[in-house]
Every structure is written in C-alpha cells, then in structure tokens.
DOBA-834198 format. One record per residue (C-alpha): residue number from 0; residue in three letters; chain; x, y, z negated. Coordinates in steps of 0.001 Angstrom, whole numbers, padded with zeros to 6 digits. Layout:
# DOBA-834198
(zavex NUM; ALA; A; (X; Y; Z)) ...
//
This chain:
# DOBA-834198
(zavex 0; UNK; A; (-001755; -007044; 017528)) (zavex 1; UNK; A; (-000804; -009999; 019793)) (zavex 2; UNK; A; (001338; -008827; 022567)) (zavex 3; UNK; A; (001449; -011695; 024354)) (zavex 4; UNK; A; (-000515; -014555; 024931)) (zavex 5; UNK; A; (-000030; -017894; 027031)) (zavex 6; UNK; A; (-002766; -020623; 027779)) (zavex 7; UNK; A; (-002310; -024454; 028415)) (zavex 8; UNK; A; (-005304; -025017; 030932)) (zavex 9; UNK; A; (-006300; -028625; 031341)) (zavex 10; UNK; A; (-004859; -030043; 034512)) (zavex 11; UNK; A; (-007274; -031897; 035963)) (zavex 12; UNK; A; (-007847; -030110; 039322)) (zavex 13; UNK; A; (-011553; -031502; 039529)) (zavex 14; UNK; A; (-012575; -030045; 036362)) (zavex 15; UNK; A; (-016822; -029326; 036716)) (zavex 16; UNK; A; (-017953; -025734; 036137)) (zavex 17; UNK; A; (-019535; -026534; 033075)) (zavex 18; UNK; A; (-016127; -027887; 031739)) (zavex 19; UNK; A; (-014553; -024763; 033044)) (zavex 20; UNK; A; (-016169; -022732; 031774)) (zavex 21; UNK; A; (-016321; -024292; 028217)) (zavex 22; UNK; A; (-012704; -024223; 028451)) (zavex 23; UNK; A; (-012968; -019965; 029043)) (zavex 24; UNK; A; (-015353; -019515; 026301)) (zavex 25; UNK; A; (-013433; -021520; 023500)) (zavex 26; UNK; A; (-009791; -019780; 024811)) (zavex 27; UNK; A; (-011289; -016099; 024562)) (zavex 28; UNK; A; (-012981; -016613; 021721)) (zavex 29; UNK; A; (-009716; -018470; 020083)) (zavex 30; UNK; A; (-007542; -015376; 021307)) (zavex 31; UNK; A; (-010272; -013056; 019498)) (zavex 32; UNK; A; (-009705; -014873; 015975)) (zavex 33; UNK; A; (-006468; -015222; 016176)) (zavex 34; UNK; A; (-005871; -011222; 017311)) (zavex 35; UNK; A; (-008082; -010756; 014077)) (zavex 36; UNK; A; (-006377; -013468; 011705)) (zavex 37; UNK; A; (-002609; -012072; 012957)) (zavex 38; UNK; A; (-004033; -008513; 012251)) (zavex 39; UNK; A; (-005263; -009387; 008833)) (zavex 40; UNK; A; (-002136; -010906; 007265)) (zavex 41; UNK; A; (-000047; -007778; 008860)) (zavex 42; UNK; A; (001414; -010083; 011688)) (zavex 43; UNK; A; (003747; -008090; 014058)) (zavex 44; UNK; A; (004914; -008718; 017948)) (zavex 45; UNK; A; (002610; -012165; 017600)) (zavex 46; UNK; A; (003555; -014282; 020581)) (zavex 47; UNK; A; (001006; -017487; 020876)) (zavex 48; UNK; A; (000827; -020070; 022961)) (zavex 49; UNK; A; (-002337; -021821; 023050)) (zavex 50; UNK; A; (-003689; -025655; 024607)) (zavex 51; UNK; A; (-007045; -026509; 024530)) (zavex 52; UNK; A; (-007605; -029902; 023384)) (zavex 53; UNK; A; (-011439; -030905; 024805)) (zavex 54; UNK; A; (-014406; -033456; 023235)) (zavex 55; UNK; A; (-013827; -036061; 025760)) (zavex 56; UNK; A; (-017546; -035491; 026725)) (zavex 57; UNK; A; (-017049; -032316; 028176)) (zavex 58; UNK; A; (-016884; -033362; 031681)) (zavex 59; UNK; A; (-020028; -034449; 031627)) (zavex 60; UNK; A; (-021827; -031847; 029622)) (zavex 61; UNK; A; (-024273; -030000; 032260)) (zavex 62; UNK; A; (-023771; -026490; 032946)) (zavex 63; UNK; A; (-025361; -024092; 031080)) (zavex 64; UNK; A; (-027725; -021243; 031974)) (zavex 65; UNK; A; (-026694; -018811; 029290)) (zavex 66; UNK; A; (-023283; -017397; 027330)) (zavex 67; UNK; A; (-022028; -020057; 025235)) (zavex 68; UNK; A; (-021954; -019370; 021375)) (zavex 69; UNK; A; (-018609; -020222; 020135)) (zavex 70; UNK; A; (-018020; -020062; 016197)) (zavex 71; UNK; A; (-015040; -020833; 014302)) (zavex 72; UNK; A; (-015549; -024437; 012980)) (zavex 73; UNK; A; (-012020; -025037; 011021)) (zavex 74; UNK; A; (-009094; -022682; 010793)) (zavex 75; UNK; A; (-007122; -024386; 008066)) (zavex 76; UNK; A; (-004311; -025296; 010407)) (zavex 77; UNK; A; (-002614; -023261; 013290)) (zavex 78; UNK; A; (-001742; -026952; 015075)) (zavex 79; UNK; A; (-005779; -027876; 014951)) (zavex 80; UNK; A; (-008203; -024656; 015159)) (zavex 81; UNK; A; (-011272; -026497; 015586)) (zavex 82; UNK; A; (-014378; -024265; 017655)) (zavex 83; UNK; A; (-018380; -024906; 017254)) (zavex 84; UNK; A; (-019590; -024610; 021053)) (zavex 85; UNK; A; (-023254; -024525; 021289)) (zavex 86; UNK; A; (-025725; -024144; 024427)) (zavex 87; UNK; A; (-028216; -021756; 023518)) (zavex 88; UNK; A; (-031310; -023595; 025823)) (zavex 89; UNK; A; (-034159; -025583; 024725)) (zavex 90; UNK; A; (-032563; -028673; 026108)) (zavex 91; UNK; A; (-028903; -027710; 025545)) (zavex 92; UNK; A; (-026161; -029098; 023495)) (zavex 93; UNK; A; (-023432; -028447; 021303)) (zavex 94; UNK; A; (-019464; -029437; 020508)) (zavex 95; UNK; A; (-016584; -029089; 018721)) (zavex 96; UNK; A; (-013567; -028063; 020855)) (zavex 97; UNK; A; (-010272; -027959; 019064)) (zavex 98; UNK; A; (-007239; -025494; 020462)) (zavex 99; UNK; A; (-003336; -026157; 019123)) (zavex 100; UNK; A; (-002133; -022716; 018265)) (zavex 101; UNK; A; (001735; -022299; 018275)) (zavex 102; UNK; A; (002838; -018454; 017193)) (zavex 103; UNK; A; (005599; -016811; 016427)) (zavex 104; UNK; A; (006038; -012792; 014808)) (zavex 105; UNK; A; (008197; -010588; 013491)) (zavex 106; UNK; A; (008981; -011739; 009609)) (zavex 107; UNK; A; (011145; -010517; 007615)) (zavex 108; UNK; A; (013806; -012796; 006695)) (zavex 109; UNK; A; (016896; -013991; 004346)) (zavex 110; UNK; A; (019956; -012619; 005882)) (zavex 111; UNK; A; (022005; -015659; 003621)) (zavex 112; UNK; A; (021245; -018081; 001753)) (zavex 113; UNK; A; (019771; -017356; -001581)) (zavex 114; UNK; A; (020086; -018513; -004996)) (zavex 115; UNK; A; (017077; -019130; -006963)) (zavex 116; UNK; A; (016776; -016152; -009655)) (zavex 117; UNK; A; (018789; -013621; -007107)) (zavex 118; UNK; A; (017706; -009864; -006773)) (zavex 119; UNK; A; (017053; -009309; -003146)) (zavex 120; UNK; A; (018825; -006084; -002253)) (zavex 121; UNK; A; (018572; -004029; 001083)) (zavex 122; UNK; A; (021358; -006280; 002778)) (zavex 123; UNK; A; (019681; -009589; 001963)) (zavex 124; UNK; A; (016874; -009240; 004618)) (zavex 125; UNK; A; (016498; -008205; 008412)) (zavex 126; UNK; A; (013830; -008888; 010699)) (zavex 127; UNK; A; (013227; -011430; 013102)) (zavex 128; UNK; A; (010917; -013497; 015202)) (zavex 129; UNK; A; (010282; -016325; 013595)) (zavex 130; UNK; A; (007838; -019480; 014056)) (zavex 131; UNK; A; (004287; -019011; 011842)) (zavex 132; UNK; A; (002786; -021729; 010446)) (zavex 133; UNK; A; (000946; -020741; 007951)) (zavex 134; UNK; A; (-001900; -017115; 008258)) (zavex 135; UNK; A; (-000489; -015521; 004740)) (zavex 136; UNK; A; (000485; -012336; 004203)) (zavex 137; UNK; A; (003982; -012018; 003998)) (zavex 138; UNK; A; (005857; -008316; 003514)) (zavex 139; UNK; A; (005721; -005419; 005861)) (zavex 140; UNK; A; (008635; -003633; 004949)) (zavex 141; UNK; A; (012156; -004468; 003494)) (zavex 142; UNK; A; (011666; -001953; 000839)) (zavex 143; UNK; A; (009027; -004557; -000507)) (zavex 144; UNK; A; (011323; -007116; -001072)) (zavex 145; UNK; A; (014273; -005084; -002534)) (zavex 146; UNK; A; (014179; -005654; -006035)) (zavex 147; UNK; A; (012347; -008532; -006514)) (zavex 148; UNK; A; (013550; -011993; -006934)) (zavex 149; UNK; A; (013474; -015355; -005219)) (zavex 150; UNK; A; (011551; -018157; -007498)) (zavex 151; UNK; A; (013310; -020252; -005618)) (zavex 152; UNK; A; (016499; -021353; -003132)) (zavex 153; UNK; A; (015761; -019434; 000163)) (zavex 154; UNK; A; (017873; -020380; 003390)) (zavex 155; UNK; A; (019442; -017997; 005812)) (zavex 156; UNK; A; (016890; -017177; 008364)) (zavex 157; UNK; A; (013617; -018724; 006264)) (zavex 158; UNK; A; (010797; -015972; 006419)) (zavex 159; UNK; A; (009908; -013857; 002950)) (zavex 160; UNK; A; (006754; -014614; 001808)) (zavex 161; UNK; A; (004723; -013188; -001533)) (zavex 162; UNK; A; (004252; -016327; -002693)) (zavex 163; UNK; A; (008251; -016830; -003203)) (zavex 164; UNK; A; (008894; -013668; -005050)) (zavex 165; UNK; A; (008481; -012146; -007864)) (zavex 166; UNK; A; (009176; -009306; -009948)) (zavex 167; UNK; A; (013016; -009432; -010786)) (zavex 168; UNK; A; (013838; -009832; -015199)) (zavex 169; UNK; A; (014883; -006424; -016411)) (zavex 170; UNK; A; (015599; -007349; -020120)) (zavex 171; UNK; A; (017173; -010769; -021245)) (zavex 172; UNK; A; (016533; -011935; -024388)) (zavex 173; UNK; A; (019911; -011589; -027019)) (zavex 174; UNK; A; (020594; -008334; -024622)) (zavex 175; UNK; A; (021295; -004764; -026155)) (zavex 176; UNK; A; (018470; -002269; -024318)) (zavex 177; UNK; A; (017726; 001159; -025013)) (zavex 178; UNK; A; (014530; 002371; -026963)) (zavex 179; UNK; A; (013762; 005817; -025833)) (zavex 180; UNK; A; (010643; 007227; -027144)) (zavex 181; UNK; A; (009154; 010610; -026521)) (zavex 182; UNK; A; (006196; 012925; -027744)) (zavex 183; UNK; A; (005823; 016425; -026752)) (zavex 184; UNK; A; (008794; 016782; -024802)) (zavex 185; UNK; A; (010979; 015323; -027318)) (zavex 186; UNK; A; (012967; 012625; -026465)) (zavex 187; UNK; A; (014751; 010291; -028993)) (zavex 188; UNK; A; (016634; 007075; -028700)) (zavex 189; UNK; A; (017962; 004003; -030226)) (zavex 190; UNK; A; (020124; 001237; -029378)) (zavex 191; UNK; A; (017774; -002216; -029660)) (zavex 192; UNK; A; (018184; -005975; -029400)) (zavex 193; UNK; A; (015864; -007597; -027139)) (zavex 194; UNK; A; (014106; -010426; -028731)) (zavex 195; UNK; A; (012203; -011961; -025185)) (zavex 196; UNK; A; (013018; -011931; -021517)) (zavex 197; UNK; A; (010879; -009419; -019619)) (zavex 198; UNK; A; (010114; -007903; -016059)) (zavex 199; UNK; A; (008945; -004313; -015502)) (zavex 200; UNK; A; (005904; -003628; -017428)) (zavex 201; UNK; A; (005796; -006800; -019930)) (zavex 202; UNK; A; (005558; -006348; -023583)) (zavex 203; UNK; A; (008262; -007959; -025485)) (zavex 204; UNK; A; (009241; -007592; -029016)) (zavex 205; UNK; A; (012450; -005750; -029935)) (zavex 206; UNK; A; (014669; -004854; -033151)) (zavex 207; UNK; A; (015605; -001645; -033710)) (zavex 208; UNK; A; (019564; -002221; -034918)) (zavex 209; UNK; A; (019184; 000866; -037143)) (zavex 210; UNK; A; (016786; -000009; -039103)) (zavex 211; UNK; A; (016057; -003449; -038387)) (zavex 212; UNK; A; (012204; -002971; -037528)) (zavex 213; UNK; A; (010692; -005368; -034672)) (zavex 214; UNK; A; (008691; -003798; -032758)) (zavex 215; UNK; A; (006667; -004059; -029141)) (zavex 216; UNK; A; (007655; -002161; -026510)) (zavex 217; UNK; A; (007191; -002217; -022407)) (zavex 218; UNK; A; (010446; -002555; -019909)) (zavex 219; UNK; A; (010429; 000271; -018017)) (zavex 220; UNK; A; (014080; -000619; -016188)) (zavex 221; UNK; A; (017309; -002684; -016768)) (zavex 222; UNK; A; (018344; -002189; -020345)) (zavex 223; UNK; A; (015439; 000214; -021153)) (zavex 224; UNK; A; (012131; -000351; -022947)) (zavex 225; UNK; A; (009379; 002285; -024587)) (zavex 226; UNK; A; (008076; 001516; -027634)) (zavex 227; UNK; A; (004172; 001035; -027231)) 
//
C-alpha cells in the first residue's frame, strides 16, 4: 500500500475551475493506479511524490457538467504517466494529462558489493528504502534471494531484482558428485564424475567411476545428483 503520498499542484493562483478540477481528477485517479501498480509488483512503505504536468489548453477548456473519465493512457515510465481525460457531454472534450511520478519502497538490497557468479547468503542483503524506477516485481523476502546467484556485478546498496538472479550451479563439470539412487526404501550410492555444469533440477550426464557407464541424472544439491 502507499503510505504516503505528496502532490505538486500547479501554482498559478488564478487557475479556472475547470482547470482545477482537471487537475483533482487526473491526481486521484493517478494515486489509484499507482496504489494498484505498487500493490501488484509487492511494493512496500511506497512513498510518491507526484507533479502534474497539464496540456497547455487546459486553462481554457470549459467546465464540465459531469465526473470526468480519466483512463490510463501510457504507464511505461514512472517520470511520464500519461492520463486520457475525457468530458462525458455532447459538446465536451477530451485530453491527455501527463503526471511525473517519483517513488521510493522498501527493496531489498546488496549489503556489499557483489561479484558476478556469487551465492547470495543471508548476510548479503538487508532492506532499505530505495528509489523505484522501474514497476517489476522484485523479492519479498530475504529467504528468496539466499541461494541464488547474481548474473551479474551488483553494488552495495543496488536493489535485488528477479531479473538479476538466478538459480545458483550445484554441479561443475570435471567435479566428483554423488549418485544416490533409491527404490523401495533402499538406498545405494556411487561416487560419479560430472560431465556438464548444472543448477538444481537440470539433467546432466554423469560417469559412474565404477563402472564407467554415462548416464543422466537430475542435481538435487551441491555434489549430489539422482539418476533419472
């Protein structure tokens, strides 16, 4: 939920009651999609700060008898939310009335800097409030990030998002891993030779060192893969 919002009126003092209450409409109705969008994505303690940006003819639109209908025109951008403002009359009119939108939330975040390739563990991320400029989903919980790994360089303080993680390599290729198989209860195992990288879950082929047999078999953790 936001938890706090601030608006930029226009200054002008003079301002006509139509442009007034354009102004109103397109704020509330920006607030409203952006309560939404934050709540989507899993945005916490969202602070925004929004300035309406008017059509230059909006002083001199005439006031209109009914509730404007204001529609989201293009979100792409935080910086320029654009708004489709229409007069409902016969003779009425319509605009496009763009808002900046500058919000911050509590992210999670690199506590250090971070190699590319590095397993995140518990002490490599904290929360903070950080600038958002982007509506993506990022993690809810540091328990989501521990044990994956960066796909690239993260700085201290730079917000976790999905798109810069993935699933951490359990089994190098040339490594030794365990085979452990079991049916009915019984388990057996054998030492292995890993013969592809893999995360948790892949398939990769591996040679039994007792007998020489390659087989396939899924990474279930570090050093450990079932034979499928």
């Amino acid at each position: 939920m936001l938890t706090l919002l601030t608006l930029s009126l226009p200054a002008a003092a003079d301002a006509s009651p139509a442009a007034r209450e354009l102004d109103r409409a397109v704020l509330t109705h920006a607030r409203r999609w952006l309560d939404d969008a934050a709540a989507r994505v899993g945005l916490e303690q969202a602070r925004p700060r929004l300035t309406p940006i008017p059509p230059r003819e909006a002083a001199a639109l005439p006031a209109c008898r009914q509730p404007l209908e204001v529609e989201a025109f293009d979100t792409a951008s935080l910086s320029r939310l654009r708004f489709a403002v229409r007069c409902p009359e016969p003779q009425g009119w319509s605009t496009v009335y763009t808002v900046r939108a500058e919000l911050e939330a509590r992210q999670l975040v690199a506590t250090r800097d971070l190699d590319a390739g590095k397993v995140l563990g518990a002490d490599d991320v904290e929360w903070a409030q950080r600038p958002v400029y982007e509506l993506e989903e990022g993690l809810h919980s540091p328990a989501e990030a521990v044990g994956l790994s960066s796909r690239s360089a993260l700085r201290r303080g730079q917000p976790l998002r999905r798109k810069l993680l993935e699933a951490a390599v359990l089994v190098r290729r040339g490594e030794a891993v365990e085979i452990v198989a079991s049916k009915e209860g019984i388990v057996v195992t054998a030492p292995g030779e890993s013969l592809e990288s893999g995360r948790r879950n892949d398939v990769i082929r591996v040679r039994n060192v007792g007998s020489g047999k390659i087989l396939r078999a899924r990474v279930a953790e570090a050093g450990r893969v079932v034979p499928e």
